[in-house]
C-alpha positions as CSV (number, residue, x, y, z in Angstrom):
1,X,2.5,-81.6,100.2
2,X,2.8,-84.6,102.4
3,X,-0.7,-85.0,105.3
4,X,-1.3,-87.7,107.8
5,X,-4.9,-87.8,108.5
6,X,-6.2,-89.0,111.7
7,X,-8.8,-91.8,112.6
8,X,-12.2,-90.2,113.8
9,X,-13.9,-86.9,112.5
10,X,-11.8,-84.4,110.3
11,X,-12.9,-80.9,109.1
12,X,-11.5,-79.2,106.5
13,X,-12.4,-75.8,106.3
14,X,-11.1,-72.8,104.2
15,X,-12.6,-69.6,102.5
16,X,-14.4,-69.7,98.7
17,X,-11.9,-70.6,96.0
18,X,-9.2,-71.6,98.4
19,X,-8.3,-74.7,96.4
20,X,-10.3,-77.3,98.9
21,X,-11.2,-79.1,94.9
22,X,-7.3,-79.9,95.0
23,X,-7.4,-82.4,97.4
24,X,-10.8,-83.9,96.0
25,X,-9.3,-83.8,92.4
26,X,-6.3,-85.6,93.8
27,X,-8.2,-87.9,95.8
28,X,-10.2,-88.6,92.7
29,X,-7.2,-89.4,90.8
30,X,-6.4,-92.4,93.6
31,X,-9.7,-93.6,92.8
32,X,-9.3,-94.1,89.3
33,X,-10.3,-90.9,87.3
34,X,-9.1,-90.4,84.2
35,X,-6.2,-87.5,84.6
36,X,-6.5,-84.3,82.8
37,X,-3.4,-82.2,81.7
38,X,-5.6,-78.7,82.2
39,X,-5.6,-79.1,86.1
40,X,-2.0,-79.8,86.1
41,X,-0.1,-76.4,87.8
42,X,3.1,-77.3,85.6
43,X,2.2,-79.5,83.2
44,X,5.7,-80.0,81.7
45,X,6.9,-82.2,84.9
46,X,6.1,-85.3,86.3
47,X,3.1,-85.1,88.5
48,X,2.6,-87.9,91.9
49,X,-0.1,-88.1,93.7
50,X,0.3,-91.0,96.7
51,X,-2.1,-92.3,99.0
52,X,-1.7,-94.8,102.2
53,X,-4.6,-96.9,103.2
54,X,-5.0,-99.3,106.2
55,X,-7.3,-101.9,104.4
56,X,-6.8,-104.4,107.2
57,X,-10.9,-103.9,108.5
58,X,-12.5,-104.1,104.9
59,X,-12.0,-107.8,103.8
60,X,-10.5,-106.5,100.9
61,X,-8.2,-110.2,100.1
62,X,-10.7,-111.7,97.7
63,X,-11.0,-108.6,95.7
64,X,-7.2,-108.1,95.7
65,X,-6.9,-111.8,94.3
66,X,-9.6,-110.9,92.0
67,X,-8.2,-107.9,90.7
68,X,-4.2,-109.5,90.5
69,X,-3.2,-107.0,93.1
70,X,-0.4,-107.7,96.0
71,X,-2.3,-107.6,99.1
72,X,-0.8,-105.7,101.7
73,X,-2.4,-104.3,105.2
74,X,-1.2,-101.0,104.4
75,X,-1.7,-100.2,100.8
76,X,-0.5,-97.8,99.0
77,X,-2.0,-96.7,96.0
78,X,0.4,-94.2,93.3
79,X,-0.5,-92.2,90.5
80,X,1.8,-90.5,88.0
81,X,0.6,-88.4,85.3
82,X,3.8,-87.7,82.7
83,X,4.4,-84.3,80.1
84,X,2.9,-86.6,77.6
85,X,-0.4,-86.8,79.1
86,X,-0.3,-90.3,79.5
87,X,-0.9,-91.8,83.3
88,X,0.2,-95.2,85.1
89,X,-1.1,-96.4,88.3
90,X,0.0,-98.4,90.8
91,X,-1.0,-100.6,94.0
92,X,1.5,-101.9,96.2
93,X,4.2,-101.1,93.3
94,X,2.2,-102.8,90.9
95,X,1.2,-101.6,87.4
96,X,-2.9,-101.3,87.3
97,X,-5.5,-100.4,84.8
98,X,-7.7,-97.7,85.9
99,X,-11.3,-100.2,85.7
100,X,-9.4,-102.3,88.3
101,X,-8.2,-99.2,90.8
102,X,-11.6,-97.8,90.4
103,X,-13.1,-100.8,91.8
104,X,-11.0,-100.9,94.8
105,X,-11.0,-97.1,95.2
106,X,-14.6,-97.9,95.6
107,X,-14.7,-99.7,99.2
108,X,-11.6,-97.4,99.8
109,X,-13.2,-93.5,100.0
110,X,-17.2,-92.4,99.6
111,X,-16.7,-88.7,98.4
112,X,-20.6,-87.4,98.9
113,X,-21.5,-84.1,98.1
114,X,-25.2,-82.4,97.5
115,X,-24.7,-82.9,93.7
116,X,-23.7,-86.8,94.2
117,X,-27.1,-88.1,95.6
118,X,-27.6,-90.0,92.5
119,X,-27.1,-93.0,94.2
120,X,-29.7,-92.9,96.4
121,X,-32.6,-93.0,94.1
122,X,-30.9,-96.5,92.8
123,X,-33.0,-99.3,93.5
124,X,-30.0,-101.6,93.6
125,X,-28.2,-99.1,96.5
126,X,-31.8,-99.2,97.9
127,X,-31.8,-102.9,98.3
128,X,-28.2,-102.7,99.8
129,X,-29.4,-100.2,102.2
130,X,-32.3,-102.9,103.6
131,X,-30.1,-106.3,103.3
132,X,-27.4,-105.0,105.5
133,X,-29.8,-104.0,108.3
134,X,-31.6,-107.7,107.8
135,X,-28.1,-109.0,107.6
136,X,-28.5,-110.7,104.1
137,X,-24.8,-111.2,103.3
138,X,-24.4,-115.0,103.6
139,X,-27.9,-115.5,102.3
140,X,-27.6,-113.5,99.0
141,X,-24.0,-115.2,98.3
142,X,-25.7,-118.6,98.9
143,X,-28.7,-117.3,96.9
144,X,-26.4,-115.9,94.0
145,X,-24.6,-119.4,93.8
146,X,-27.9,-121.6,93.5
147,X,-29.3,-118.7,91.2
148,X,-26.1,-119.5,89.3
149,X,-26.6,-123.3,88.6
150,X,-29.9,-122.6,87.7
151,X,-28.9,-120.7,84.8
152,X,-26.9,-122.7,84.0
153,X,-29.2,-125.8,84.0
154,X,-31.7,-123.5,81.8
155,X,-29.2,-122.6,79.6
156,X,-28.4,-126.4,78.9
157,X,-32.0,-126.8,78.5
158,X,-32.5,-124.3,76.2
159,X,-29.4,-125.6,74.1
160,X,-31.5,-129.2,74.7
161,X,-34.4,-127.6,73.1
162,X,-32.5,-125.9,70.1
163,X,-30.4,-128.9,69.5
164,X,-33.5,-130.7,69.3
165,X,-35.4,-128.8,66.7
166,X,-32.6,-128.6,64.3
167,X,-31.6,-132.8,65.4
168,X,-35.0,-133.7,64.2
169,X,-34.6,-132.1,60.8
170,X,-31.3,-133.6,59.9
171,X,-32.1,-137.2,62.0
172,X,-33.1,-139.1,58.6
173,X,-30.2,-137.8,57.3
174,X,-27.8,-138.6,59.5
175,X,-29.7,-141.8,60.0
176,X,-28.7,-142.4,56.5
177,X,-25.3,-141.7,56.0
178,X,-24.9,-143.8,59.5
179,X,-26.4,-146.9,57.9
180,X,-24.7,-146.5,55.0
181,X,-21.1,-146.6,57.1
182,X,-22.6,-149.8,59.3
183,X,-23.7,-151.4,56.3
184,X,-19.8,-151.0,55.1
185,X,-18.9,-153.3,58.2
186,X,-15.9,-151.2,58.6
187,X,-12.3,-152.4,59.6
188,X,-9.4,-150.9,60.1
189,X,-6.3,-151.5,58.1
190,X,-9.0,-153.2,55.8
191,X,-9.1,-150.9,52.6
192,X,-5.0,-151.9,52.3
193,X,-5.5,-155.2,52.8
194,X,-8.5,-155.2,49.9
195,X,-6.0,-153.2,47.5
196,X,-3.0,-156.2,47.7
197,X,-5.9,-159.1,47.4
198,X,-7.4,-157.0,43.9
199,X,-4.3,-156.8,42.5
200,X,-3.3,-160.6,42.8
201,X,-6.8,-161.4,42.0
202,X,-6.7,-159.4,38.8
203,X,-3.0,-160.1,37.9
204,X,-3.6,-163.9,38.5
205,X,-2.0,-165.3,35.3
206,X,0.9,-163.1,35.7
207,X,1.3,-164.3,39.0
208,X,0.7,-168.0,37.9
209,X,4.0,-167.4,35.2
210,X,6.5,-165.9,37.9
211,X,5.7,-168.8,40.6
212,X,6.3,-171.5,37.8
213,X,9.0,-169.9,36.8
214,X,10.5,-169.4,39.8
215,X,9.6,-173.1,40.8
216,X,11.5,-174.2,37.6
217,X,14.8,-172.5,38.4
218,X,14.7,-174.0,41.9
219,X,13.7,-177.3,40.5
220,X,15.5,-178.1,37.0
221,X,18.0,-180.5,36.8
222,X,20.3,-178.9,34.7
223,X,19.9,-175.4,36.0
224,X,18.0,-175.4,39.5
225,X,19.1,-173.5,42.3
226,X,18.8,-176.8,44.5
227,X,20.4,-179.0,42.3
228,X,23.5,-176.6,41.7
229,X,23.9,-175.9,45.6
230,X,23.6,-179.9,46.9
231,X,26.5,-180.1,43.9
232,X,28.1,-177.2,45.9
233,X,27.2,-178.6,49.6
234,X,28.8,-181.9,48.3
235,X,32.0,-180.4,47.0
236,X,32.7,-178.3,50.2
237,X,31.9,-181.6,52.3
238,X,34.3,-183.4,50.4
239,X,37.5,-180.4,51.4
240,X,36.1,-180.4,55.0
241,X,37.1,-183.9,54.9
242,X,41.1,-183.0,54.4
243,X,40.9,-180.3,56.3
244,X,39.0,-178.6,59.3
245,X,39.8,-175.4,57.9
246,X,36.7,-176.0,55.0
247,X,34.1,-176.9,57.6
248,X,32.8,-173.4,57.5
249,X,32.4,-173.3,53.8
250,X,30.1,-176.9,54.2
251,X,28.3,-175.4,57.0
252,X,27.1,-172.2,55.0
253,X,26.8,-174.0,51.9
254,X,24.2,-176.8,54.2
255,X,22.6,-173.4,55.8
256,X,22.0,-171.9,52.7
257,X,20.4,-174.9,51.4
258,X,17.8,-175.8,54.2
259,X,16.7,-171.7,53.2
260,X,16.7,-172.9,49.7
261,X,14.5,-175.7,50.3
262,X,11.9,-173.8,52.3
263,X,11.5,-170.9,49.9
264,X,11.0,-174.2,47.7
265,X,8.2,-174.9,49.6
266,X,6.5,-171.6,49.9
267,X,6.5,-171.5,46.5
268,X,4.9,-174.8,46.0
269,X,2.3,-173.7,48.6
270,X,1.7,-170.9,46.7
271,X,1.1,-172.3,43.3
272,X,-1.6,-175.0,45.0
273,X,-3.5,-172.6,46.9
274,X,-4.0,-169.9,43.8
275,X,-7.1,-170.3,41.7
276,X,-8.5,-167.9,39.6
277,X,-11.5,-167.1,41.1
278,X,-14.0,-164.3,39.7
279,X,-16.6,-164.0,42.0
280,X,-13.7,-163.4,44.8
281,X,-12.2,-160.7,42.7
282,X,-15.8,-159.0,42.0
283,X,-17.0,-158.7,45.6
284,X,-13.3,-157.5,46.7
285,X,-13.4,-154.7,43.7
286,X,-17.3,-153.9,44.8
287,X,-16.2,-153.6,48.3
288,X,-13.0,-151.2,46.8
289,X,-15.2,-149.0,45.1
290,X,-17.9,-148.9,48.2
291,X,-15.0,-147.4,50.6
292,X,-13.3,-145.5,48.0
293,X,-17.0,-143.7,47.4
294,X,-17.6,-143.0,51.2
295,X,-14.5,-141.6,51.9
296,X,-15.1,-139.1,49.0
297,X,-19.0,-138.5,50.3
298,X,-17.4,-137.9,53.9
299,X,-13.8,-136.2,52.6
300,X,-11.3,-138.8,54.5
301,X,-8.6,-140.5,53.6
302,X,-8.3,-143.7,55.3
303,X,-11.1,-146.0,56.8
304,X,-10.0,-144.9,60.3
305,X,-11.6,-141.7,60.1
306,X,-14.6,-143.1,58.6
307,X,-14.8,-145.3,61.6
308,X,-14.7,-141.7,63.7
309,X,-17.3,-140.2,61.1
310,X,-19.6,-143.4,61.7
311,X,-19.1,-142.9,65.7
312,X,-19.9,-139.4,65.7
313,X,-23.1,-140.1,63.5
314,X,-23.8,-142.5,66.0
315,X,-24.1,-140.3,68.4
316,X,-26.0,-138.0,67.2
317,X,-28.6,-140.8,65.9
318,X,-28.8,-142.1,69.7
319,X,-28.8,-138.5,71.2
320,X,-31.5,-137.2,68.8
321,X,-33.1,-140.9,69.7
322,X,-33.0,-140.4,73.3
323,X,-33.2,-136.3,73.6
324,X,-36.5,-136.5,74.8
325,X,-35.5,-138.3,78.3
326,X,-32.5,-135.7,78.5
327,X,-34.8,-132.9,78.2
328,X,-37.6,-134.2,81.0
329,X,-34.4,-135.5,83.4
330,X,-33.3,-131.6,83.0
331,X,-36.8,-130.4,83.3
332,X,-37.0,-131.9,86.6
333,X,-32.9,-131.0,87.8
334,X,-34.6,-127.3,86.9
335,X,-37.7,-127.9,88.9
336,X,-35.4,-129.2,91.9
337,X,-33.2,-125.9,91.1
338,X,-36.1,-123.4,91.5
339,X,-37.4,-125.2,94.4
340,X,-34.2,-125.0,96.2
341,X,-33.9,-120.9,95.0
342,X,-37.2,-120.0,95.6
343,X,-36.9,-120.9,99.6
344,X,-34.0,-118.9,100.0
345,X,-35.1,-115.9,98.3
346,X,-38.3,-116.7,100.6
347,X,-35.7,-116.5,103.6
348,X,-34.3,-113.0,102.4
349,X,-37.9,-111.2,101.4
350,X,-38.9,-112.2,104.8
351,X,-35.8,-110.7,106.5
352,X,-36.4,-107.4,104.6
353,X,-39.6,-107.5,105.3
354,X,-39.1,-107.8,109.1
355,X,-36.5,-104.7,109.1
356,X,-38.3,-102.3,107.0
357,X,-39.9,-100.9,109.7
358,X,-37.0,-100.7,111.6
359,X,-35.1,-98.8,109.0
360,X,-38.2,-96.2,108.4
361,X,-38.5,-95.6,111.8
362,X,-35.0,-94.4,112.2
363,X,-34.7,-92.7,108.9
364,X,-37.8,-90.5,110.0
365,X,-36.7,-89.8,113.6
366,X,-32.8,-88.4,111.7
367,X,-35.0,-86.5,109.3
368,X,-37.1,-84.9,111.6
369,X,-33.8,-83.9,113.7
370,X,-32.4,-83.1,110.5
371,X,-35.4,-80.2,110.2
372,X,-37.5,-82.5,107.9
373,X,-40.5,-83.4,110.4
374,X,-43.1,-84.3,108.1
375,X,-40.5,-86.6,106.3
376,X,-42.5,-90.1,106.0
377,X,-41.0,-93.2,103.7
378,X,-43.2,-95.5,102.4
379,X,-40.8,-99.3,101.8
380,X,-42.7,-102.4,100.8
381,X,-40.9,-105.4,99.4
382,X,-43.4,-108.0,97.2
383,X,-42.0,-111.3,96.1
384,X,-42.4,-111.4,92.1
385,X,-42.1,-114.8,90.1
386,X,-39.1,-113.6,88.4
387,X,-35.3,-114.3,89.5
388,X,-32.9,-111.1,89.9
389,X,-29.3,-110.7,90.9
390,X,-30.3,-110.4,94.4
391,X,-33.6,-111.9,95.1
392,X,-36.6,-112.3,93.8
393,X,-38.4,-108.7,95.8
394,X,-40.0,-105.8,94.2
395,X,-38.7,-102.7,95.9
396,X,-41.0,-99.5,96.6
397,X,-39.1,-96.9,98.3
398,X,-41.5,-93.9,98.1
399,X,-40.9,-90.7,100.6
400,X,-43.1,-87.6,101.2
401,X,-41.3,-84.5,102.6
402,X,-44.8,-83.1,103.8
403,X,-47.5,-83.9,105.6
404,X,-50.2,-85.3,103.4
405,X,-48.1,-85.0,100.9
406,X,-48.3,-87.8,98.1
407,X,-45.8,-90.4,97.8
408,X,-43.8,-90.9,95.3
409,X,-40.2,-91.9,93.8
410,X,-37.7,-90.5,95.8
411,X,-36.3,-88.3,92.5
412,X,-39.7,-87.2,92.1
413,X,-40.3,-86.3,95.8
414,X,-37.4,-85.1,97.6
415,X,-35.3,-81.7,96.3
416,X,-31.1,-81.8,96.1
417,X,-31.0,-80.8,99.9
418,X,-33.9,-82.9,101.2
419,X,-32.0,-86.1,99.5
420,X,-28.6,-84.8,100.8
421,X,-29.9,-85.0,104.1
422,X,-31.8,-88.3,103.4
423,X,-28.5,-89.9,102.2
424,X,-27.0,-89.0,105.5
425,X,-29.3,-90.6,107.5
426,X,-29.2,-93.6,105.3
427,X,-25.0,-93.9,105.6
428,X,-25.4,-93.1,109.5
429,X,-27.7,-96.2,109.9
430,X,-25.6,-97.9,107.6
431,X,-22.4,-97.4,109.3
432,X,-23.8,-99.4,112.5
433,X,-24.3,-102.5,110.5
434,X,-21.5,-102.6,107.8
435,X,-18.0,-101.3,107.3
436,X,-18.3,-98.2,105.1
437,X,-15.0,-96.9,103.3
438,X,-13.7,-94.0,104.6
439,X,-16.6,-91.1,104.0
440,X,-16.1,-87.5,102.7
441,X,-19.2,-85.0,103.0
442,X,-18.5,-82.5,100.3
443,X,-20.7,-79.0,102.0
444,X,-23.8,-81.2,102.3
445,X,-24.4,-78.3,105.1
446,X,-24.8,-75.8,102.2
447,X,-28.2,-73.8,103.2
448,X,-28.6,-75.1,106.5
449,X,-27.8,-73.3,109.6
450,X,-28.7,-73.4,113.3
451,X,-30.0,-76.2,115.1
452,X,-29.7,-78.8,112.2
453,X,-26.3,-78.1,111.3
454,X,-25.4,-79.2,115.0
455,X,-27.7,-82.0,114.2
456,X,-26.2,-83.0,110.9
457,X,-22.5,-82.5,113.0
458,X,-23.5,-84.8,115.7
459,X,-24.8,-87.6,113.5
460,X,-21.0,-87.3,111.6
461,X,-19.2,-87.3,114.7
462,X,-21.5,-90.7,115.8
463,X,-20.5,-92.0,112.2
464,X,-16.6,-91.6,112.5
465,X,-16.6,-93.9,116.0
466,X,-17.2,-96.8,113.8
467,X,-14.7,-95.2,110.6
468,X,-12.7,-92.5,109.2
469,X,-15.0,-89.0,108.1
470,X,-14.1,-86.2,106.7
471,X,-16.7,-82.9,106.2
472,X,-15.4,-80.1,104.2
473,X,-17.9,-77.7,105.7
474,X,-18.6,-73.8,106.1
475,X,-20.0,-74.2,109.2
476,X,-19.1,-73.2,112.4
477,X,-21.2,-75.7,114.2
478,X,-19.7,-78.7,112.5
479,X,-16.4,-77.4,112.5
480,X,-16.2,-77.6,116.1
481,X,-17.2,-81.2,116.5
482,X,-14.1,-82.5,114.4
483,X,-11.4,-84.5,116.8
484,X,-8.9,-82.7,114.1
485,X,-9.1,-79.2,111.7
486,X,-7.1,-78.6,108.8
487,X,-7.1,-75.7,106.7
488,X,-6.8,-74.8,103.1
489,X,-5.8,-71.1,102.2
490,X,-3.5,-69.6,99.5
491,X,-0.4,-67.4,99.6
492,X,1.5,-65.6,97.0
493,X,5.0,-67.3,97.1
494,X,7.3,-65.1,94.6
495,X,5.5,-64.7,91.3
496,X,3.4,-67.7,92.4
497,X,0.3,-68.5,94.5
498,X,0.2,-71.9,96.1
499,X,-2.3,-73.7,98.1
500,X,-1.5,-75.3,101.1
501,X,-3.4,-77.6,104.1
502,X,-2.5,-77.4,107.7
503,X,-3.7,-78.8,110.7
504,X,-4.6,-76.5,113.6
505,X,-4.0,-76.6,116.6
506,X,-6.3,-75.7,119.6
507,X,-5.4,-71.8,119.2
508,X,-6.0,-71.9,115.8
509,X,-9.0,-74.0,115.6
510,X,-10.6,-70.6,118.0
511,X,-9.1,-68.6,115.4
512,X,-10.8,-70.2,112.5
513,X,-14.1,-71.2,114.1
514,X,-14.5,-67.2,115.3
515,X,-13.6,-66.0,111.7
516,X,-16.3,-68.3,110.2
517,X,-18.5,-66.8,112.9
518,X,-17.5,-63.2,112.6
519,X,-15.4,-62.3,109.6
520,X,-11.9,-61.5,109.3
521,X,-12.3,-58.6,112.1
522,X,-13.4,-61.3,115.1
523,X,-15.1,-59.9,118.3
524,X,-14.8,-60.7,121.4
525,X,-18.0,-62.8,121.3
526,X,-16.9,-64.5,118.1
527,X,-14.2,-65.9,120.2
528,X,-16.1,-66.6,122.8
529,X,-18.9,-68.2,121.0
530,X,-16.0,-70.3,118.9
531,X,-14.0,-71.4,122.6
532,X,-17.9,-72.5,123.7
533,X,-18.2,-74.3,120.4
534,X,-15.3,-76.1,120.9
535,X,-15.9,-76.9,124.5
């Protein structure tokens, strides 16, 4: 079945049992309810169920980019339930979860019907109800983002506070270990340096024997290294002499010579400047073993990371030090926080306060059309010292149906028809100040008749010149007021019964009204009174 539905007020009528659940069940299923093989007519094929929405009136961007859907003007929203049981959804050909499409198909389609007036008795639709009439939008975002950084300022501050209670038991501590690393006067690349000065300090008589010997075989007469190579120099001089072709011989043999004579030199340098000297090699092994035993107290492996160890210490020391002027400068960022929070949710109590009235006084004048005269609501909003998602008010919505009647909590006061009516006078004030999603009265007429059905019509038909409504009704007097009528019936096709939905046409829609008036045999005056409904 493919159905274009039109802008404005659409009825959808048809008799008991007709199948007018299949196209709520399928509507339900594009607004994210989990599928169910059992209300499947052939569960062994694929199953599709598309809908097209023009979403171009409902700021619906933000929530899109929120949600990792491809915006489009004109959505369109699939779902495909397979053999398996398993389901996909889609938006704009993209792959959803079901949380995400039932948060769109929220500000998409309202489906209300008698048994669905849950909602109303929420105090947090309540407040939604009052701050869209005091027109609270900007001021509740604004009030949501300071309410925002002041949790998150308390949050620090209780971390402050927490930090602080455990800081103070491990400051000695840490104050300890943390002198112990200053006191080590720590330098990098130091503990290798240390390690080659212990080990010529405590090998110095070994060291003493390889420089004189190594002095002697550059020195000797008979045997040194310089002796034997100014021989060699000499000889190579001498052939440079006959012949230009030796010069390079001289000229190493020279090179090699000078290089000679300077290692010469180190090594004498050497041998003057080493001493034995005790104390040296005491405070150099004290200062081994000091490092080796903090970096097996603190688990490292090189005096670099005791140098981070001793930083972070550090820190902590001075933090714990200095904790108490972080908590009082975040005491008073708080103080400035709440001060800041408290005059706007002074600005939005004061705008619900000055609507209130305005909303009870039109709720009461659509109840008492509605056949509810005595219907009285009793709204009070009192500022409380705590901070809540949307304010800091109290809400009181009481009601009393009769007159002197208690009040009390709408649950408690008002029966399932007395709050279905209720709820429609609440979405037809609503629908002057905000843009509802598209709204589908489920036989919220059930047990009314007469004068307040064409009451409860009219205030649909006023609803659905601001956006799209749909009543699936059993009344006559609303079906007449719909700028289009479809129909659900059933017919045996073969060995099969199908249901189908078709829009009337003028002829029809007499037809239909004067059977709903009349029966199945229609008079004379059924049609008549249906062509004067109509008219």
């Amino acid at each position: 079945m493919q159905v274009d539905f039109n802008n404005g007020f659409s009825i959808i009528t048809g008799e008991t049992g007709a199948g007018k659940s299949i196209l709520l069940g399928g509507l339900s299923l594009i607004l994210g309810k989990r599928a169910d093989l059992s209300s499947l007519k052939d569960a062994s094929e694929k199953c599709i169920i598309e809908a097209v929405f023009d979403v171009s009136n409902y700021n619906l961007k933000a929530l899109f980019e929120a949600e990792d859907f491809d915006y489009d003007a004109i959505t369109i929203i699939r779902r495909e339930i397979l053999p398996s049981g398993k389901s996909r959804a889609f938006v704009n050909d993209s792959p959803v979860n079901l949380a995400s499409l039932q948060i769109l198909g929220e500000r998409l389609i309202d489906i209300h019907s008698q048994h669905q007036t849950m909602q109303l008795t929420s105090n947090d639709f309540q407040f939604q109800v009052i701050d869209a009439l005091a027109n609270n939008e900007d001021t509740l975002q604004e009030y949501k983002l300071e309410l925002k950084a002041y949790k998150k300022l308390q949050k620090q501050l209780d971390e402050l506070l927490v930090f602080k209670a455990e800081a103070i038991k491990e400051h000695d501590y840490n104050s300890f270990l943390l002198n112990e690393l200053v006191e080590a006067k720590l330098i990098e690349g130091e503990l290798e340096t240390l390690e080659e000065e212990y080990e010529t300090l405590n090998n110095i008589e070994g060291v003493k024997e390889n420089l004189a010997e190594a002095h002697q075989l550059l020195e000797d007469e008979q045997i040194g290294v310089i002796s034997s190579l100014t021989s060699l120099k000499n000889v190579f001089q001498k052939l440079a002499g006959y012949s230009s072709k030796y010069n390079g011989l001289f000229e190493r043999a020279n090179s090699s010579l000078i290089e000679i004579d300077d290692l010469f030199g180190e090594v004498n340098d050497y041998q003057e400047g080493l001493e034995a000297d005790p104390n040296r090699l005491e405070v150099v092994d004290a200062k081994l073993k000091m490092l080796h035993s903090l970096m097996q107290k603190h688990v490292s492996t090189t005096i670099s990371e005791l140098i981070i160890i001793r930083d972070q210490l550090e820190a902590k020391v001075s933090v714990t030090e200095n904790l108490d002027d972080t908590i009082q400068q975040k005491e008073k960022e708080i103080a400035s926080q709440k001060a800041a929070l408290n005059k706007i949710a002074k600005s939005i109590h004061e705008k619900r306060v000055a609507i209130i009235p305005q909303l009870k006084s039109q709720l009461e004048a659509i109840l008492s059309s509605l056949g509810m005269p005595n219907a009285q609501f009793k709204i009070e909003a009192s500022i409380s010292n705590e901070y809540y998602v949307n304010g800091k008010d109290i809400l009181d919505f009481l009601f009393s149906a009769n007159k002197g009647g208690n009040f009390n909590e709408l649950k408690k006061a008002a029966s399932g028809g007395e709050l279905s009516r209720i709820m429609l006078a609440i979405k037809s004030v609503l629908a002057k100040y905000i843009q509802l999603p598209t709204m589908m009265f489920d036989e919220i007429d059930t047990g009314v008749s007469g004068e307040i059905s064409n009451k409860m019509g009219d205030i649909m038909l006023e609803m659905s010149k601001c956006m799209q409504v749909f009543s699936i009704t059993h009344l006559p007097q609303i079906a007449a007021k719909g700028h289009s009528h479809f129909k659900v019936y059933k017919e045996d096709v073969g060995n099969q019964t199908q249901t189908n939905l078709i829009k009337l046409n003028h002829d029809e829609r007499i037809v239909e009204i004067a059977q709903m008036l009349g029966g199945k045999e229609m008079s004379s005056s059924a049609i008549a009174h249906a062509k004067e409904l109509l008219n």
